[in-house]
Each structure stands twice: as structure tokens, then as C-alpha cells.
C-alpha positions in Angstrom: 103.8 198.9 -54.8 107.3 199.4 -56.5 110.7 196.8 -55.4 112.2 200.1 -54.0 109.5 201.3 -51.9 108.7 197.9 -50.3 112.3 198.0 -49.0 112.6 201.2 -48.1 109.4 200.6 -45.5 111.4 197.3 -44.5 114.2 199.5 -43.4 112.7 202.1 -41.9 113.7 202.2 -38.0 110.3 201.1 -36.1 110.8 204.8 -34.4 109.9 206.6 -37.9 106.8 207.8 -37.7 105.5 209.6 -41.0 102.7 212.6 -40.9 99.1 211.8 -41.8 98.0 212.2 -44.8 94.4 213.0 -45.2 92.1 212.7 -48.7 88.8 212.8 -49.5 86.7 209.9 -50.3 84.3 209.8 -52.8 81.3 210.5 -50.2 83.4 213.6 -49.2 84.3 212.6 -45.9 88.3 213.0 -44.6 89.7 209.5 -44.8 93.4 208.4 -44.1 95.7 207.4 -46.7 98.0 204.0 -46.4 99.5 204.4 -49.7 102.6 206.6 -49.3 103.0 209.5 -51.4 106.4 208.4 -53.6 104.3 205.3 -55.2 101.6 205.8 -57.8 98.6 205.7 -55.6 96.4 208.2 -58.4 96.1 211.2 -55.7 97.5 214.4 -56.7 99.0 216.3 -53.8 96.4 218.9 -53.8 94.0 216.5 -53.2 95.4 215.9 -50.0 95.7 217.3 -46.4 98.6 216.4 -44.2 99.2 216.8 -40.6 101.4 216.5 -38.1 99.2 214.9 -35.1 99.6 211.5 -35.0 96.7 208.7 -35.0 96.4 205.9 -32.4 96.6 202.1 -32.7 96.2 199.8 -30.4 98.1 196.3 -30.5 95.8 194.0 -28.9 98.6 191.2 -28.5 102.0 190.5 -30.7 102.3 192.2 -33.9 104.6 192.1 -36.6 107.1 194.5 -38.4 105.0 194.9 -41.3 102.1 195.9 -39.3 103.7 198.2 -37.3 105.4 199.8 -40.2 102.1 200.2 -42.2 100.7 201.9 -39.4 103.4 204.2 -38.6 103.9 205.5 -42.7 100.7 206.0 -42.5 101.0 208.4 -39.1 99.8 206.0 -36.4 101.9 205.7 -33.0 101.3 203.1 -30.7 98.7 203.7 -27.8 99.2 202.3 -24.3 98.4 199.2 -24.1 95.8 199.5 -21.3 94.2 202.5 -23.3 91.0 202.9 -24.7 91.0 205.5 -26.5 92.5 204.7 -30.0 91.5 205.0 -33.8 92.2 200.9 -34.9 92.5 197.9 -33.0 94.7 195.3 -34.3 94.8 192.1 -32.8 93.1 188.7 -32.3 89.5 187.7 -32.1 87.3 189.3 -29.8 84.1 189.0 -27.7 80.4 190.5 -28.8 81.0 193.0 -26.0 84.3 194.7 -26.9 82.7 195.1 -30.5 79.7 196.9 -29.0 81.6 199.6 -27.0 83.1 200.4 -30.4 82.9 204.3 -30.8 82.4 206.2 -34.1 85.5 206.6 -35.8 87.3 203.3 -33.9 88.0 200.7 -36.0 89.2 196.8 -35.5 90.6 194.4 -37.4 88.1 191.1 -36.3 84.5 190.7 -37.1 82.1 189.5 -34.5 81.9 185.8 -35.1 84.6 185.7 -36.9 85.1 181.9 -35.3 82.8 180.3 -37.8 85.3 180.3 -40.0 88.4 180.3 -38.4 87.8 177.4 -36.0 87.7 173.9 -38.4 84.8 172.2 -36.7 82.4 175.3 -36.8 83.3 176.1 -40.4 82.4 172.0 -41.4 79.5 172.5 -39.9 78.6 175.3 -41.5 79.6 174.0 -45.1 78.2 170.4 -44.4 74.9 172.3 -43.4 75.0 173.8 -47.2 75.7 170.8 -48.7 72.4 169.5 -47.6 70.5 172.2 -48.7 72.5 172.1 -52.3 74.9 169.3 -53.1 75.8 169.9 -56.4 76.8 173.1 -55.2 79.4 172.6 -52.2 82.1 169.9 -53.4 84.3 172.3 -52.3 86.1 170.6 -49.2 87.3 166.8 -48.5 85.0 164.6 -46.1 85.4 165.5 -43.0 84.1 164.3 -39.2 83.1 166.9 -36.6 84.5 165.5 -33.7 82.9 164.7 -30.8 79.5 165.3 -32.5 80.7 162.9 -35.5 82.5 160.2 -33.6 79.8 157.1 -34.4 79.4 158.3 -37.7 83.1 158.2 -38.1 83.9 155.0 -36.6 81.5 153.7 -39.4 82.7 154.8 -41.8 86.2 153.5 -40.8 85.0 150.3 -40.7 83.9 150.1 -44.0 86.7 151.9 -45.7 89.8 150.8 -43.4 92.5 152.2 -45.5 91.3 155.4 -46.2 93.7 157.6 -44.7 93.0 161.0 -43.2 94.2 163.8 -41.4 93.1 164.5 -37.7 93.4 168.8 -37.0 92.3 170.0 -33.6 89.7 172.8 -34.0 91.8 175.9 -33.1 95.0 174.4 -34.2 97.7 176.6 -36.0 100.7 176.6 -38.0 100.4 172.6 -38.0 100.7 172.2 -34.7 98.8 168.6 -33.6 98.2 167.2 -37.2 98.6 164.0 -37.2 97.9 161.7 -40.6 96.4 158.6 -40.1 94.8 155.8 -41.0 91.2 153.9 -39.0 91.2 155.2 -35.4 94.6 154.8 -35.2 95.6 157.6 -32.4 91.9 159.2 -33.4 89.4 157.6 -31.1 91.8 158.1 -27.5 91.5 162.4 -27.9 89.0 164.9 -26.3 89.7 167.5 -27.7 87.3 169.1 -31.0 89.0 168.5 -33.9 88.0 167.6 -37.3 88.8 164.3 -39.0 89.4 165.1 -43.1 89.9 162.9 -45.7 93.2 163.0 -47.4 93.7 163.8 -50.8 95.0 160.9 -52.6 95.3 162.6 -56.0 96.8 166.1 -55.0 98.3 167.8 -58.5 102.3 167.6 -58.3 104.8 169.9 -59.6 108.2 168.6 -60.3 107.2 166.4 -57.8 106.2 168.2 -55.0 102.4 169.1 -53.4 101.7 172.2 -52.8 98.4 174.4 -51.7 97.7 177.8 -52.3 97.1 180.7 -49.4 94.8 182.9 -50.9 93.4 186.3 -48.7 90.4 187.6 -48.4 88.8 190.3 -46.8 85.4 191.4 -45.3 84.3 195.2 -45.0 80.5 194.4 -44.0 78.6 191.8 -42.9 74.8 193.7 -43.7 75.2 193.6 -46.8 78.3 191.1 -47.3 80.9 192.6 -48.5 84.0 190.4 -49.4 86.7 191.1 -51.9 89.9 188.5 -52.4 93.7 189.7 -53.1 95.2 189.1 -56.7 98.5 187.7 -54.5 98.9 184.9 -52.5 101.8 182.0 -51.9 102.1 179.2 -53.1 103.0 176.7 -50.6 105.3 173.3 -51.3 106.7 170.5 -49.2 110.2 170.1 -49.4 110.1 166.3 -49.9 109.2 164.9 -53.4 105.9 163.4 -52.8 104.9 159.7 -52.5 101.7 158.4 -51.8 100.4 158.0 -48.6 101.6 154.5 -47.2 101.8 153.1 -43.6 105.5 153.2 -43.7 105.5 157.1 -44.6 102.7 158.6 -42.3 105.3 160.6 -40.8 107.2 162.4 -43.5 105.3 165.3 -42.9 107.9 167.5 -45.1 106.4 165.9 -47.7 102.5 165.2 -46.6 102.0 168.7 -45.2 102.3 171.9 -46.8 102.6 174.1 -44.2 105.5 176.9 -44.1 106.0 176.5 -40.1 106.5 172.2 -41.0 108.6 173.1 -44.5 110.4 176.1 -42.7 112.4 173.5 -40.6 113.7 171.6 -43.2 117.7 172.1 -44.9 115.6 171.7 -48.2 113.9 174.4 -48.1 114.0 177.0 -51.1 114.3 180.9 -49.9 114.5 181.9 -53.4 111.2 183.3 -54.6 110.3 183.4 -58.5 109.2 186.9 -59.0 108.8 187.2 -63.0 108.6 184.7 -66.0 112.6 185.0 -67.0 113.2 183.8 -63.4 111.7 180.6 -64.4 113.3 180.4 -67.3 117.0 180.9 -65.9 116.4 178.8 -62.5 117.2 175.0 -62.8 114.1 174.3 -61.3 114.8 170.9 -60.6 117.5 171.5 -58.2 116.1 175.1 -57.0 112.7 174.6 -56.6 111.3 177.5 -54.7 109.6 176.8 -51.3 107.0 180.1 -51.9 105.8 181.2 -54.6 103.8 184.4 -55.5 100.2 183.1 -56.7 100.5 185.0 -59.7 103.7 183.4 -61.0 102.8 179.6 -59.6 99.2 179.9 -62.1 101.7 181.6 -65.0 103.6 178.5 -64.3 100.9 175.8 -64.1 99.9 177.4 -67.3 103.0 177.2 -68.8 103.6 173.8 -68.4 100.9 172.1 -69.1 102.3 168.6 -70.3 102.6 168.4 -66.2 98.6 168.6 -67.1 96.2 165.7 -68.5 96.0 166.0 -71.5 92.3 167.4 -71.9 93.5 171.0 -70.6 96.3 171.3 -73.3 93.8 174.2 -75.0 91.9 175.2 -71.8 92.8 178.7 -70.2 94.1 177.1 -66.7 95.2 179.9 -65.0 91.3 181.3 -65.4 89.7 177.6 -64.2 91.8 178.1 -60.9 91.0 181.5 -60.2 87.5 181.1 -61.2 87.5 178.3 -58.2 89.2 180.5 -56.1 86.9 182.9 -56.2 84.0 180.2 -56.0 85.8 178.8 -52.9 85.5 182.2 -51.1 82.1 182.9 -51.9 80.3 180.1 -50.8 82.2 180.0 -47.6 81.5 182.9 -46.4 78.0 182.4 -47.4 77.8 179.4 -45.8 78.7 181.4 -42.5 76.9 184.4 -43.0 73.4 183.8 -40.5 76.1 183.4 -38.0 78.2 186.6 -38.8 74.9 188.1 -39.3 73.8 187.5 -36.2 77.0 188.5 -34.1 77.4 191.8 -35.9 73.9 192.6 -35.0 74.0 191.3 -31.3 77.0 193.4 -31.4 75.5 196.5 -32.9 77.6 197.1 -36.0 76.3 195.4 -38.9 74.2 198.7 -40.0 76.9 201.5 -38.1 78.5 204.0 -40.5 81.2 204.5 -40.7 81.9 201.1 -40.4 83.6 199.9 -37.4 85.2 196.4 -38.1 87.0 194.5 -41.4 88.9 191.3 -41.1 91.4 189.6 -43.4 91.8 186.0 -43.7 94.1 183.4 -45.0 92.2 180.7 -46.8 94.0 177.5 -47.6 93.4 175.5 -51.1 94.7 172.6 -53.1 94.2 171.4 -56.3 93.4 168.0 -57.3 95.1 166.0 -60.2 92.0 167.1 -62.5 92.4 170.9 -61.7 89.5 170.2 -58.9 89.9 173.2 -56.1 89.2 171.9 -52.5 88.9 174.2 -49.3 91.6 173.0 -46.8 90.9 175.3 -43.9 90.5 179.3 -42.7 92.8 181.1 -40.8 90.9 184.3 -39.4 94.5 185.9 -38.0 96.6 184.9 -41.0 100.6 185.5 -40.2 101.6 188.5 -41.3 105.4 188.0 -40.3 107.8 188.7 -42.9 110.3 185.7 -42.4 111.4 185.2 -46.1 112.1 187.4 -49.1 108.8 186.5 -50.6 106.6 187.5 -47.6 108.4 191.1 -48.0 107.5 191.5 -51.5 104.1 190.4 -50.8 102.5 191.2 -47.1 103.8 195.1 -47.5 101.2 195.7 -50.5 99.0 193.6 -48.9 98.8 195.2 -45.7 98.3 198.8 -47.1 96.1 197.6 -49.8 93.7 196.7 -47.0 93.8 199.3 -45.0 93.4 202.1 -47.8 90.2 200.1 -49.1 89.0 200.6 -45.4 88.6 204.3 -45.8 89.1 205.3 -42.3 87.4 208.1 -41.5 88.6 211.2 -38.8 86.8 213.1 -37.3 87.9 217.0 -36.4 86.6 219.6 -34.4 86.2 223.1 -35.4 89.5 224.3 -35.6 90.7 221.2 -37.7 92.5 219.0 -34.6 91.8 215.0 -35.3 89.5 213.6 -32.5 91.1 210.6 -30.9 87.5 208.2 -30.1 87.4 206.5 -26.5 85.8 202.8 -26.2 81.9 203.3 -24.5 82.0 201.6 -21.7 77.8 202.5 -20.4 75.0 204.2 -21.8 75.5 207.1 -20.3 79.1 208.1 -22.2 77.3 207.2 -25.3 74.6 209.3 -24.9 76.7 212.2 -24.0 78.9 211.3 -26.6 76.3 211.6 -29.4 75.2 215.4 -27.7 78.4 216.7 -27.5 78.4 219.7 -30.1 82.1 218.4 -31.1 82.1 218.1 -35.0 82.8 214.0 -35.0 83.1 211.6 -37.4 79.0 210.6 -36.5 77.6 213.4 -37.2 77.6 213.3 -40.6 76.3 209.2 -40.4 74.4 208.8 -37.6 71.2 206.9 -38.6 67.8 207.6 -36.4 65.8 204.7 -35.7 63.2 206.3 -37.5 65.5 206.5 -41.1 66.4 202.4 -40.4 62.9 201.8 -41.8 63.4 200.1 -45.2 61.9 201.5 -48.3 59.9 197.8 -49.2 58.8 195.3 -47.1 59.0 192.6 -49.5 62.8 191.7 -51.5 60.5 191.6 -54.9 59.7 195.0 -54.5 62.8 195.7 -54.8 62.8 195.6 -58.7 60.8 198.6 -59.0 63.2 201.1 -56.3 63.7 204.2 -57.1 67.5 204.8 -57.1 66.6 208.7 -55.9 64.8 208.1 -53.2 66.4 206.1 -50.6 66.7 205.9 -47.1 70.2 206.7 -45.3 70.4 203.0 -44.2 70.5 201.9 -47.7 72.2 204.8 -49.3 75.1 204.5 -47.1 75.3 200.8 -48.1 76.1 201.7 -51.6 77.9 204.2 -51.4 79.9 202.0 -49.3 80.3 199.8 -52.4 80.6 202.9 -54.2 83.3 204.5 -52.3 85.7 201.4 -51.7 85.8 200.3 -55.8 87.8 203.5 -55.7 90.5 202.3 -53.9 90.5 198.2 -54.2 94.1 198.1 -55.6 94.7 194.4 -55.8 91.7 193.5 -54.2 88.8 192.4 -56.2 85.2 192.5 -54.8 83.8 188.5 -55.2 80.2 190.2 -53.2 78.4 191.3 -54.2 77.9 190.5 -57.9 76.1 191.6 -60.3 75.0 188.0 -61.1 72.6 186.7 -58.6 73.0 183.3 -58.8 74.7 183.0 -55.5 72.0 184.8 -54.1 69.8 181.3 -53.7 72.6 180.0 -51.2 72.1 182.1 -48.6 70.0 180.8 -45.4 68.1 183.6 -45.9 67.8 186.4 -47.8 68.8 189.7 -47.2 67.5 192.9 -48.4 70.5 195.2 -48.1 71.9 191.8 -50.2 69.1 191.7 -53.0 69.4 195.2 -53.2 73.0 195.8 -53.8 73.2 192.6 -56.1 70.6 194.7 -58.1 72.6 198.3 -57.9 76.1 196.6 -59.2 73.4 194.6 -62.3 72.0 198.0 -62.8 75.3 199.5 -63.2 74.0 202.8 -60.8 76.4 205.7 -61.1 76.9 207.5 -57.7 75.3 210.6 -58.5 72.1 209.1 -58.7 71.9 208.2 -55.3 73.3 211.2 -53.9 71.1 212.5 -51.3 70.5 216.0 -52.6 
């Protein structure tokens, strides 16, 4: 998205409402556009269908300005707030019951379960549990205690390591609210509350003397298969106080322990002065300017840059590709890790096989790099902010937003004489039912899958060598062309899985056949026409 166009959506009046535009996706079906017609968004007017009649979203809680504004360029008004009939839902976490009164053609922006990650004690647990089953494969976050469950196990481990200093997080804490960095069970052993105990980096790589983390996003379109792509932006996050290491004296200097934007934000040393190409670099005294944010892109074409701040063995190496190679890693296996959980909670929920799809989620996951270019996981933030506080934010959370929701694909439904369908929440059986009789063309019609097409076309995953592409059922038809369908609109969003390789396949709990299969229709290299349904 061009410089122009981002700030001409910031300075929009929150009352301008654009009219929808409507293209087709590439399995035919009438899909709603985020990417506003004066950037290059490869669409050629005649491909498209506009209207006047505005779509529904529903703000499930507080929202931001560059929400709202996505929404609205994109023709979406705000529904009443105790309404339930809407097109999206955007908002915080839910319960497994408001996910299954989801109606064809609603959409939301939380996946059931979405808790194993973005709580800290359940996504330990989740990771530790991988570990075990492959260690050499999951040194991806610090050690950390589970507490209560971990509590003994903690305490011994302080005794035999008494100035080891860590960092006590409650569970569902936010924006660094209750971190406390200590040492022992100093201040530790007294709380109730869950919370995770994690070791602190003692080598963390610094940057003209600061330490920084990376917030990296990522994004989940299906859970059966798993479907999970991650943004080419990000931040870069630094303190704002040169960095010493961790002593008794200094526990509390958490400007320059912490890299958190709500602890940095506070501080008169703070940097609102983003780098956003190469020559900025070059022309900013970077020792007395030091940006606060960075874009992701620009921090790894600086690391890469300046790689006497390196050891000396990556002086050749291709640095910017080892971090984003981890990156990627990172992701992966955590949501891998979580997946029999997801699993289960989109299919107690009834929409892990529902097409259209009915649920995405995007979320913030937190990195840092150690002095030998070795990524650790921080944490997982399932509701990352999306406010828009500093230059920075604008330049990046306006793509990102409608990059998300154009590789969504919402569909709309219309009736016979071309008016969009506004879906209502199913509240009983009965409105469902009569829902699915209703002679109304819908969005449903087109998908709905029978019990009796669910049926998979091998009962064993080795069988699954030998499929013929032609003959599928719906089920896992509509799974591809799922895959198929979004790589035509990923914009800066690149799919991590599946993957062609299936080496990652092994860390599942257990496998999957809608997994194995598409793992084996990106290898293949399918084109879509082949498994058109004739």
C-alpha cells in the first residue's frame, strides 16, 4: 500500500463510509474486496461489482481507528451493538458456544481455543509437552515454570542456581502490566495467581546498545487443515535505556530490561522517528536518534548491514535469511505444538470443516535474538494492539489490516434480485434448520457439505500417495481450493502451512489427513483445474 493512500485512510472522517466492492474469487464465488481501488491491488475494474448496500460489523468491545477505517473503505457500517445479525465479528476471545451459532456467511476474528496460545502458562505447557516428545526440535523458548503446577520444581531449581535471574509474567497479563524481574523467590513464592516464571536472557543481541525483540504477526485461516501464514512486516521493539546486565542494583530499570512499547512509551527517551528506507540510516546519527520502532524489514537490512556489531563467524553468512528462517520456524512449531487443542475446539465448536470458513485470527508473537543469532519465543498475544499511536504503527497496521482481511475472501451471499443477505447468529436448531430450507440463494448453498460427502476418500494417511487429484470428495476439495484460492491474494503474507516439505509433519500429536493431504497437493505442485469438480 502506497505513503499517500495509507494517509489518506488515516484522515478519512470515521463517518465515510465507501461502497462495496465485490470480485470474484478464484472458486467463482462473490467475495469482498479490502484493497481500495486507487492502489495496485491487480483487479481491473471490470472484474468487479460495486454496490451501494452497506455490510455489517459488529465491535465486540473497543476497537481502534484503523479497524474501523478498514472496515468502513471496504463498505462496512457498524451494527448495534446488541445485534446479531452481522457479516464479521471483531473483537476479543470468545466461548465454544458463540462460535457454534455462527451462520454461513458470518465471520469472526478469534478461533475457538485460541487461549492455548495466548495465555503464557497454557502455551508452556503446550511447548514443554513437545519438547519431550522431540528435544532437539523445540529450543525455541527460555526455561520457564508453570505456576502453580511447577512451584516444587521451581523452588529446586532456585536452590541450586540462586542467581539466576528471571522474569515472573502473570498468565493473561498484557502490555507489561505485573512483570516483575527477579532473582530466587524473591516476591515469587507469596502470589496466587498463574503466571509463568521464565528465565532471563543473559546474552540478549545489542544494538548500539540497546535490546530489542521483534513482534512478528501471524495469521490462521483454518484449523482442519492448519492453515497459517506470517506478515513480511513487523516492529522492532527497543528499550530506551542502554542496556547493562542484569544486577541486583538494576532489577528495576525496566526501560532498559523490558522491551515493551506500553513500558518504553513512557519514557522522554523515547524515539518517534521511524527508519523507513536504507538512506534514512545512512543520514540519521543513530547514536543520538536511535529509533524506538522499527519496521522488521529495515531492522534485519540493518542487522545485516552491520555486521561488525556481529561475531565474527557471520561476517559471510546471509543474516537477514538465518532470522527469518527462525522466524518462520518459531511460528510453525507453535502453533503445532497447540494444534490437538485448536483441533479440538474448532470441532466442539462445529467449524473446523464449515465452508465458507467462519473464523481467522491474527496474532502478535514476540521474539528475541540471542548474542549468537539464536531466536527464542518470548510470548503470544492472540488480540495484538492494533492502535495506531506512532508514525510507524500508521505505515504498518493500515496494510496489515487490509492484507488480512482481503486474504480472508469473504464471501456474500445474494438473493435473486442481486440484494446482499445480512446472516443472523443461530441461536436453536430450529432457525438453523429453517435456515438451510429457505429457497433464498445464500452463501451455503453453494458449500454446504452432506454428512454423507464428509466421508474421506482413504481410510489410511498412506493411502494417500496414490489419490486421484479428479476425484475428490467436497470435504477435501474445498480444503484446497481454500489453499488455492487465498495464494491469490496473500499480499505480504506468506503461507509457513502447509509446506510442501513434510518434515514438520512428524511434530504433530497426531496426524491429520486433511494435513498429509495438502502437504502432498502443494509437493505435487496441483494446478486448480485439476481438482475442479466438473
Amino acid at each position: 500500500m502506497k505513503l499517500d493512500e495509507i494517509q489518506r485512510r488515516k484522515s478519512l472522517h470515521q463517518d465515510t463510509v465507501n461502497n462495496i466492492i465485490l470480485h470474484k474469487s478464484a472458486k467463482n464465488t462473490q467475495i469482498v474486496s479490502f484493497k481500495s481501488l486507487l492502489t495496485d491491488d491487480g483487479y481491473e475494474p471490470e472484474d468487479c461489482q460495486e454496490k451501494k448496500q452497506k455490510l455489517l460489523v459488529w465491535y465486540s468491545g473497543p476497537t481502534t481507528r484503523v479497524v474501523r477505517r478498514t472496515f468502513a473503505d471496504a463498505g462496512f457500517i457498524s451494527a448495534p451493538k446488541e445485534s446479531s445479525d452481522w457479516h464479521v465479528c471483531w473483537g476479543s476471545p470468545k466461548g465454544v458456544q458463540f462460535y457454534s451459532t455462527l451462520a454461513p456467511g458470518q465471520y469472526c476474528n478469534q478461533i475457538p481455543g485460541s487461549n492455548s496460545m495466548g495465555r503464557k502458562d497454557t502455551l508452556a505447557t503446550y511447548i514443554h509437552a513437545s519438547k519431550i516428545r522431540f528435544p532437539d526440535q523445540y529450543d525455541i523458548i527460555p526455561k520457564t515454570f508453570v505456576l502453580p503446577q511447577q512451584a516444587e520444581e521451581m523452588h529446586e531449581f532456585f536452590i541450586q542456581n540462586p542467581k539466576q535471574f528471571f522474569i515472573y509474567k502473570p498468565a493473561m497479563g498484557a502490555r507489561g502490566n505485573g512483570i516483575e524481574l527477579t532473582t530466587g523467590e524473591r516476591s515469587v513464592s507469596d502470589k496466587e495467581t498463574a503466571a509463568v516464571v521464565q528465565e532471563y536472557l543473559r546474552n540478549p543481541l545489542i544494538l548500539k546498545g540497546y535490546k530489542f525483540d521483534f513482534r512478528v504477526y501471524a495469521c490462521v485461516t483454518s484449523i482442519d487443515p492448519l492453515i497459517v501464514y506470517v506478515y513480511e512486516n513487523g516492529i522492532g521493539r527497543f528499550a530506551t535505556s542502554k542496556y547493562q546486565d542484569a544486577t541486583e542494583e538494576n532489577l528495576n530499570q525496566t526501560t532498559m530490561h523490558l522491551t515493551n512499547f506500553s513500558v518504553n512509551s513512557k519514557s522522554d527517551k523515547f524515539v518517534n522517528k521511524p527508519i523507513t528506507n536504507q538512506e534514512d540510516s545512512d543520514i540519521i546519527d543513530l547514536d543520538m536518534n536511535f529509533p524506538s520502532k522499527w519496521m522488521l524489514p529495515d531492522l534485519l537490512d540493518f542487522i545485516q548491514n552491520n555486521k561488525d556489531l556481529l561475531p565474527k563467524k557471520f561476517e559471510n553468512a546471509d543474516v537477514k535469511t538465518i532470522i527469518l528462517n527462525q522466524i518462520y520456524e518459531i511460528v510453525q512449531k507453535t502453533f503445532i505444538s497447540c494444534e490437538s487443542r485448536l483441533y479440538s475446539f474448532a470441532h466442539q465448536a462445529g467449524t473446523a470443516n464449515s465452508y465458507p470458513r467462519r473464523n481467522f485470527g491474527m496474532y502478535g508473537f514476540d521474539m528475541i535474538l540471542d548474542d549468537d543469532l539464536h531466536m527464542l519465543l518470548i510470548e503470544v498475544n492472540s488480540s495484538p494492539a492494533t492502535g495506531t499511536s506512532t508514525e510507524l504503527d500508521v505505515l504498518l497496521k493500515f496494510p496489515l489490516l487490509s492484507d488480512l482481511l482481503h486474504l480472508i475472501g469473504m464471501e456474500i451471499g445474494q438473493d435473486q434480485n442481486g440484494k446482499i443477505i445480512v446472516p443472523t447468529l443461530f441461536y436453536n436448531e430450529g432457525k438453523k434448520q429453517k435456515y438451510y430450507e429457505s429457497e433464498t440463494k445464500t452463501v451455503q448453498s453453494e458449500f454446504q457439505l452432506k454428512e454423507s460427502e464428509r466421508k474421506l476418500s482413504f481410510d489410511s494417511i498412506q493411502d494417500i500417495q496414490n489419490i486421484d487429484w479428479s476425484n475428490l470428495t467436497d470435504l477435501e476439495r474445498n480444503c484446497l481450493l481454500q489453499i488455492a484460492d487465498e495464494h491469490t491474494r496473500t499480499g505480504e503474507w506468506t503461507m509457513v502451512l502447509p509446506s510442501a516439505a513434510d518434515d514438520y509433519l512428524q511434530l504433530f500429536e497426531n496426524q491429520r489427513y486433511l494435513n498429509v493431504l495438502c502437504q502432498k497437493f502443494l509437493k505435487d505442485d496441483i494446478e486448480t483445474i485439476q481438482i475442479w469438480k466438473p
